[in-house]
N, C-alpha and C positions, 0 to 999 in steps of 0.2 A: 461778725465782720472784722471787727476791732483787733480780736484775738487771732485771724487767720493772718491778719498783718502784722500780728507780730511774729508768729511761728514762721511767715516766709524772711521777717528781716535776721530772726536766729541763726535761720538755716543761709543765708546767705552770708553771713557772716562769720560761721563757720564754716564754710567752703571757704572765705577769703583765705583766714586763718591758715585752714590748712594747705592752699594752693602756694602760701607764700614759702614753704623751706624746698616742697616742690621746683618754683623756679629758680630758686638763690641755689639748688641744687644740679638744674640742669647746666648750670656754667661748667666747663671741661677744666680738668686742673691744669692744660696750658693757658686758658685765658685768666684763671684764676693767680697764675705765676707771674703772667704779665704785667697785671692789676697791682697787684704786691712790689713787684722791682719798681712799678712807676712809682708806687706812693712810698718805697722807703729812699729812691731819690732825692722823692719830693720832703723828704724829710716828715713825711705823716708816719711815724714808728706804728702806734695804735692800727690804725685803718690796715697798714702795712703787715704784720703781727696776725689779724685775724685774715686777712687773705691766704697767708701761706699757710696758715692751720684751716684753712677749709679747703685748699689744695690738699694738704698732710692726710684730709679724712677721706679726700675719696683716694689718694695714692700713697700709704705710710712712706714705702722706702723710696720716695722722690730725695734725693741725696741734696741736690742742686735746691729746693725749695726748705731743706731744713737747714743748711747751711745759712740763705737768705733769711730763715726764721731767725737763726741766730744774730746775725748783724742788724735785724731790726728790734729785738731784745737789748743788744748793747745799747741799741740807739733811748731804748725807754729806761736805758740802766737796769734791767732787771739781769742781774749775771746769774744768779741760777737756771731763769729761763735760758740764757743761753748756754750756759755750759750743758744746759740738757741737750737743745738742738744740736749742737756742737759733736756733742757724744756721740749720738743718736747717728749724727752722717759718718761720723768716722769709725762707724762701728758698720756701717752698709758697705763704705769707701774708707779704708785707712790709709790711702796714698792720697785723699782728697786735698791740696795744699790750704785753700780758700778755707777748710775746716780746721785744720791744726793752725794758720796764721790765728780764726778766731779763737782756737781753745786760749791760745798763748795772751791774745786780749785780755780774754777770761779771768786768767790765774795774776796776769799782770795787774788789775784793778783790782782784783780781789789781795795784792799781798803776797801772792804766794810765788815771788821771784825762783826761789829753785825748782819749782815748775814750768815756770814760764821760759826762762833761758833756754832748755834743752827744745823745745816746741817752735821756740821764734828762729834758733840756729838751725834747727832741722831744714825750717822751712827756706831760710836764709839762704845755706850750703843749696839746696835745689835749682834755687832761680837766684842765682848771682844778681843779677838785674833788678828785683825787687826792692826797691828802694824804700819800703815802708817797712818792709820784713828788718832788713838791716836796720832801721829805725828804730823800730822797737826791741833790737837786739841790743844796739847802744844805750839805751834807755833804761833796762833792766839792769845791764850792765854798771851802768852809774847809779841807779836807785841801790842795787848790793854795797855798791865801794860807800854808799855814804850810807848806808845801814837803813835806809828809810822805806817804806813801803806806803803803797798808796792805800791811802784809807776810804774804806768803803761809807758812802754817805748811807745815814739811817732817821728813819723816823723820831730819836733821839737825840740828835747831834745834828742840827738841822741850823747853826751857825759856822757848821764846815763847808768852805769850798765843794762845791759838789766838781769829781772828775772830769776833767776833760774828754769830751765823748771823742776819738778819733773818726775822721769821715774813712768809711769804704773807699780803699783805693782805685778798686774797681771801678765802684760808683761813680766815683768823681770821673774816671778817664769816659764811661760811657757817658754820663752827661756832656761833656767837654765834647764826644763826639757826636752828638745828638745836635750840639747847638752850631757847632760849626757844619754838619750836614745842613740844616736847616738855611744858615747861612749864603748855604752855597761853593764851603769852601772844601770840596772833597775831596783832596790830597793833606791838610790836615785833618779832616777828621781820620779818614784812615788811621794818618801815623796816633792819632789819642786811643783810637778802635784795637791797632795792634800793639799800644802800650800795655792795654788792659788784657788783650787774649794774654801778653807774656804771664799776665800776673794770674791770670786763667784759663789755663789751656783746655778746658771744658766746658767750658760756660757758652751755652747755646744761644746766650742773644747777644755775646760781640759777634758770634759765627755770622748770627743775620744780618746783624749790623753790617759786618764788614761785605757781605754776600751786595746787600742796598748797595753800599758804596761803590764795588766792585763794578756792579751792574750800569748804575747808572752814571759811569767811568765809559761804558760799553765793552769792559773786560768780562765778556758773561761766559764762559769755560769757568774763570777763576771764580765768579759769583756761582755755578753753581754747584764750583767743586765744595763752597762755603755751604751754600746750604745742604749738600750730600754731611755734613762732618756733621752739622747740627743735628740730621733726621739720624745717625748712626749713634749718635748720645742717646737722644730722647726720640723713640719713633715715634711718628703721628703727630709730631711738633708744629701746631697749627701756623707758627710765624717763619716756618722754614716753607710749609705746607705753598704759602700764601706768598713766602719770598719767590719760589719757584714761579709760580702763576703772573708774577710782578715781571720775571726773568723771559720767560715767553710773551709776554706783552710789548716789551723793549727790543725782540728778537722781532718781533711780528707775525709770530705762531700763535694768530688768533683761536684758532678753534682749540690749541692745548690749553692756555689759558682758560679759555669756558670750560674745559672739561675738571680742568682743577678746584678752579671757583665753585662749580656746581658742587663737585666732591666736599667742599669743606660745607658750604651753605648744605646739601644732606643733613649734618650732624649737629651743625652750627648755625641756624636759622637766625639767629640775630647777631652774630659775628659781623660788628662794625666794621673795622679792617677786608671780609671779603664782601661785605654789602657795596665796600668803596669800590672793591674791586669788580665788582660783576657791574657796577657802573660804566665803570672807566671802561670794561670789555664790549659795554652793551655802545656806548660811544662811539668805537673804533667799527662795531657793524654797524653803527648809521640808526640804530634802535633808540633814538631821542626819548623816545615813549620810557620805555624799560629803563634806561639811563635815569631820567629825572625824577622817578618814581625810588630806583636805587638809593639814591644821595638822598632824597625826601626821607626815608628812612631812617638812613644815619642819622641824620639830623633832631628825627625823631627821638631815637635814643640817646643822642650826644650834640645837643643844639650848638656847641661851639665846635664842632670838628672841622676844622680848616681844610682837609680833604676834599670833605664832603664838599664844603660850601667855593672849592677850587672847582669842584666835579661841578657843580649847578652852574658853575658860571662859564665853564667848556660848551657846556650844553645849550644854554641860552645863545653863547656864540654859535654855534653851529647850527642854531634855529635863525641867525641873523639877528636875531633882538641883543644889540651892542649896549643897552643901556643898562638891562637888566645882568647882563654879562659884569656888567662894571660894580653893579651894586655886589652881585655876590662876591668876588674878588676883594672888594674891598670889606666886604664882613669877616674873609678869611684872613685879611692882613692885619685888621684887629685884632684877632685872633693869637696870630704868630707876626707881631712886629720885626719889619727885617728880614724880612722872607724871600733870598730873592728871585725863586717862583713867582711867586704870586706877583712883585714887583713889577718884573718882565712881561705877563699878562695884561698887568694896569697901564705898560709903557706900550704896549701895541694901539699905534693910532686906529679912529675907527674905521671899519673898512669903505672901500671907499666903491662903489656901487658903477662908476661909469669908467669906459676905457678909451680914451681917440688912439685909433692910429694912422699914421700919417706917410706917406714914404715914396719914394719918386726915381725912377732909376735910367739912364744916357746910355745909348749903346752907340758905338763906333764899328761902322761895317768895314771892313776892306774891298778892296777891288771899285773905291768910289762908289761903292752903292746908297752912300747917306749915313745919315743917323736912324735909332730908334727912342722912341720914349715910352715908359710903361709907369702910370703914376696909380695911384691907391687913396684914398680914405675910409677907414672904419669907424665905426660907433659901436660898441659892445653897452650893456646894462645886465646887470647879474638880478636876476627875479631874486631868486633865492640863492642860500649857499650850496644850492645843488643844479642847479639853471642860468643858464647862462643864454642872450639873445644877444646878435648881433647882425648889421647891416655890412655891406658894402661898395663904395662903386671904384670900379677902374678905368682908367681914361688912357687907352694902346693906342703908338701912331706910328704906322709902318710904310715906305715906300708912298708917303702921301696922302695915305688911306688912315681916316681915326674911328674906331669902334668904343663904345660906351657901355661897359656892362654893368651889372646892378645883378647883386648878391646878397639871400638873406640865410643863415643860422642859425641855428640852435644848438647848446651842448649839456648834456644831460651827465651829472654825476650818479651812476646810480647805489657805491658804495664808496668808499675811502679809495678803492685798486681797481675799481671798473668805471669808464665812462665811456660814451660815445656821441659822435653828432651827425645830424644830417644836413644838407645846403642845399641849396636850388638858386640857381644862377640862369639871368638872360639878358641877349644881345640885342637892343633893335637896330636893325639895316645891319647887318652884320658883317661886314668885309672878310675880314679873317679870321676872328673870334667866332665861338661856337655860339650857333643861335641861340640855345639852352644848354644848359644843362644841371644833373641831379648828382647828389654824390653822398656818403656816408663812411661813417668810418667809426673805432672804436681801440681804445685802448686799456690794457689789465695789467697791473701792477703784480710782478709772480715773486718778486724779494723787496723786502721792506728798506729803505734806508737804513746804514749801517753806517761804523764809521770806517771799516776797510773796503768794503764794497753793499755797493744801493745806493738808491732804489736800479732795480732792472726791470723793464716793461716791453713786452709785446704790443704789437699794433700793426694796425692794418686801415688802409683807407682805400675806396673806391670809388669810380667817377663817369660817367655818361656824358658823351658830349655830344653833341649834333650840328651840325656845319651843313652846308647847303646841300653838298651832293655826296655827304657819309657820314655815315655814325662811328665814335672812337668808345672803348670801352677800355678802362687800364686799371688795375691793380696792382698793389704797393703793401705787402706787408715789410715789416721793419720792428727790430730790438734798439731799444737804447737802453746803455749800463753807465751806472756813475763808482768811481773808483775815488780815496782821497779823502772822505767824507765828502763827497759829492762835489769835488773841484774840480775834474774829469771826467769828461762825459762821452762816452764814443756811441754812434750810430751808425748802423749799416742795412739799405732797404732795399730791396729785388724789385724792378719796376718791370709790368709785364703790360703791354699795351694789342690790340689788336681790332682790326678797322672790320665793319660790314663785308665784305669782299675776301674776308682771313687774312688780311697780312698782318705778320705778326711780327712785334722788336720786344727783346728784352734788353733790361738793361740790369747798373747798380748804381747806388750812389753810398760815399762814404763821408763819415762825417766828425768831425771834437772838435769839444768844446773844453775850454778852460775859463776856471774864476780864478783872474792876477789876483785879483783884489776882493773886498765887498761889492765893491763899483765897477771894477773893468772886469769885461767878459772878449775871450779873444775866440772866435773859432776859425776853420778852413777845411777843405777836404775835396775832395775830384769824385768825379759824376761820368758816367759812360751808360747813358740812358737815351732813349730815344725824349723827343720833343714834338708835341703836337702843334703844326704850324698851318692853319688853314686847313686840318684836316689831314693832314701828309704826315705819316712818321718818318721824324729827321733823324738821322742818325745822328748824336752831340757827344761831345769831349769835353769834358768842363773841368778848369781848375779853379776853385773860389776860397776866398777868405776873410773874414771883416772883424769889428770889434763893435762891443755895446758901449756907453757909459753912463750909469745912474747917476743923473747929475742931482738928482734930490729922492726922496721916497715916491714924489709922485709923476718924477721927469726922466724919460730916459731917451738918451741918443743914439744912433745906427749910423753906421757907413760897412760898403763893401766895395771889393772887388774881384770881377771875376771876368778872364778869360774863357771863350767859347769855340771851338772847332768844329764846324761844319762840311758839308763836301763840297761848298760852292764860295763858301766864304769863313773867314773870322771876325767875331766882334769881343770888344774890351766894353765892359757893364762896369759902371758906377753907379751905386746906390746910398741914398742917405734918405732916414728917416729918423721920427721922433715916435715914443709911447704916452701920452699923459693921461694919470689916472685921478680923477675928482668924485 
């Protein structure tokens, strides 16, 4: 018994054994390159060092990852290792500039000034602009006039100054553009993004870089002309792959984005980066489930991933659990202090679950026929972030006569770009108002917000009314587009009504809206629709227009006014109401 226990713990342990080059093998030598430029940023040479030679074994002539070999060689001062690298890419690419700047490193540390000068000028004369190229040109330059050369430190001579390691010019402008992305501030990082492409014009992660910034700029032609340049370097370049699917997500072309995400997760099943992504995808179709389980993942393999634990705390929001929202966001902010994503998430106060509304409106008849009054109060409560209920009653008083009606809703989101609701409304002792009635309606989001134009949505509402001696039945579809990054807003909706008996009125009504401000909202527009009055379709003329003001985050005020034409009279409508959200 004894010894069957050992023979199974051998053999298990020789599977381990050998599963492990197995997995450290199935990594792709794009993620393997990635790995590598992070930890020679990070100034880890070593760690940095054996990623790009384990990129180098599954792809020799990667030009781009022996070059990196080489700069992370200076970085541990081994200069034969790098004059190898160095060699090696300019021997695949001998126009490669990023390789002969490092050859010239090379020969520079090593002493050997009249090699280095013709390599650093070469490179110099190229890119005018390269201000480290020229650096080292002067440099050499004056080590020749004063006859000295730099001595190579040795396991011998170990009370010499050890060389000054010079930082990756590169390096430095993508980190600089990293931290100022991060920041927030994407119009410098850019200019750091495009310092460093001058200094590499092929170098496939400012491409992405710059593609990120471009994108989430909402210049996405230019973002994905960026990542077209990187997949034209390197095909199959899984952060260009992955930029694209980021690029359709911001555009609102949900289903390409799954389709891409899918395509990388195929070959890349533990690919952090699109695990975040097929999250963040699975989010936007309302799949809470698949989303949370996503980021759980990540997380798995990279317990501090700030993504991820951004993604868990979207999610949580969008279950309504505000608390747990807050906990992940703030794990992400420890994370990446200064963040200010994640800031902005934290500064959103919690949602706020009830809504009153309030609103009261004076009409002025001519011909001495009186006044009218039409007053409202609402109570909405939002069950969840996808349900919404709400009440309400109206108190009409026309020609002497006051009706009471009483109104209950519901509004169901059923994705991010579809919802819809239904009402049932009733009158008792019903004067003019409709005894009952039922109505429904729904609305689909077909273009996502943008910043030149969107969101654009379709919609349509419809309504049953019943009045003592007829039934009214009206339809109303309608588009609203916003223009501006969404400061202008136009709608136009075809009102088609028709009574028991067939008589039928159509109408339109036209509508925009503008945001002066954060806080002031102005609209107006004219209406040539009929009006259900007692049952009778009026023929109306309407010109109207009002403004909002957000007098806090949870207070907002209304007035309007609108002129009315009719065939027997005119009235002038004043309206003022209030929104408060607790």
């Amino acid at each position: 018994m004894r010894r069957g226990r050992r023979v199974a713990l051998a053999a298990s342990l020789i599977l381990a054994i050998a599963a492990a080059p197995a997995a450290a093998m199935a990594q792709t030598v794009d993620e393997l390159y990635a790995s590598g430029v992070k930890a020679r940023q990070a100034q880890h040479f070593d760690e940095a060092a054996d990623l790009f030679r384990r990129a180098l074994a599954l792809k020799p002539d990667n030009a781009d990852a022996l070059v990196q070999l080489g700069f992370a060689e200076l970085g541990r001062n081994d200069l034969a290792a790098a004059r190898d690298a160095f060699s090696r890419a300019l021997a695949i690419a001998p126009t490669y500039r990023d390789a002969s700047f490092g050859m010239a490193e090379v020969e520079f540390r090593s002493g050997n000034l009249d090699a280095a000068l013709p390599l650093a000028e070469k490179v110099a004369q190229a890119d005018p602009g390269n201000a480290d190229a020229a650096a080292l040109v002067d440099n050499i330059r004056k080590a020749r006039q004063a006859g000295q050369a730099r001595p190579v430190p040795t396991a011998a001579a170990p009370a010499k100054e050890t060389p000054r390691r010079r930082p990756d010019p590169v390096a430095v402008q993508l980190e600089e553009g990293r931290r100022l992305r991060a920041a927030g501030k994407l119009p410098e990082a850019e200019q750091a993004y495009r310092r460093a492409l001058k200094l590499a014009p092929r170098n496939t992660d400012i491409l992405v870089a710059l593609g990120l910034v471009a994108g989430s700029s909402q210049r996405f032609d230019e973002a994905g002309h960026f990542f077209d340049r990187a997949l034209a370097i390197r095909p199959g370049l899984l952060d260009a792959r992955l930029g694209k699917a980021r690029l359709a997500i911001w555009q609102g072309d949900v289903p390409r984005a799954r389709a891409l995400v899918d395509g990388v997760l195929a070959t890349a099943p533990d690919n952090v980066e699109a695990l975040a992504l097929d999250g963040r995808i699975a989010l936007l179709e309302a799949d809470y489930a698949r989303a949370g389980q996503s980021f759980q993942r990540v997380l798995a393999l990279e317990p501090r991933n700030a993504e991820a634990l951004v993604g868990l705390g979207d999610v949580r929001r969008a279950e309504g659990d505000d608390k747990a929202a807050r906990q992940a966001y703030s794990q992400a902010l420890a994370v990446e202090p200064g963040s200010a994503d994640i800031e902005q998430k934290l500064a959103v106060p919690p949602p706020r679950k009830w809504r009153l509304d309030l609103g009261s409106e004076v009409s002025d008849l001519t011909n001495g026929l009186g006044d009218w009054t039409d007053s409202s109060a609402g109570l909405a409560y939002r069950l969840t972030p996808r349900t919404t209920i709400s009440g309400r009653t109206r108190v009409a008083t026309r020609f002497g006569h006051t009706d009471v009606q009483i109104e209950g809703r519901i509004d169901q989101a059923f994705t991010p770009a579809f919802s819809a609701y239904a009402l049932a409304a009733a009158t008792p002792d019903a004067d003019f108002l409709a005894r009952y009635s039922i109505g429904a309606g729904a609305s689909w989001q077909v273009v996502a917000p943008a910043k030149a134009f969107g969101p654009l949505s379709l919609n349509i509402d419809a309504r049953y009314d019943n009045f003592a001696d007829t039934n009214v039945t009206s339809i109303q579809p309608w588009l609203q587009a916003y223009i501006l990054d969404g400061r202008l807003g136009f709608s136009a909706r075809w009102v088609h009504a028709e009574d028991d008996i067939g008589t039928r009125a159509d109408g339109y009504v036209l509508r925009a809206d503008l945001a002066v401000t954060q806080r002031v909202n102005l609209f107006g527009g004219y209406a040539d629709a009929p009006e259900i009055s007692d049952g009778t379709l009026v023929p109306t003329r309407t010109v109207f227009g009002g403004i909002s003001f957000d007098v806090s985050d949870p207070l907002t005020l209304r007035a309007s006014i609108a002129h009315e034409q009719r065939p027997t009279f005119d009235r002038i409508i004043f309206g003022f109401g209030l929104t408060a959200r607790f």
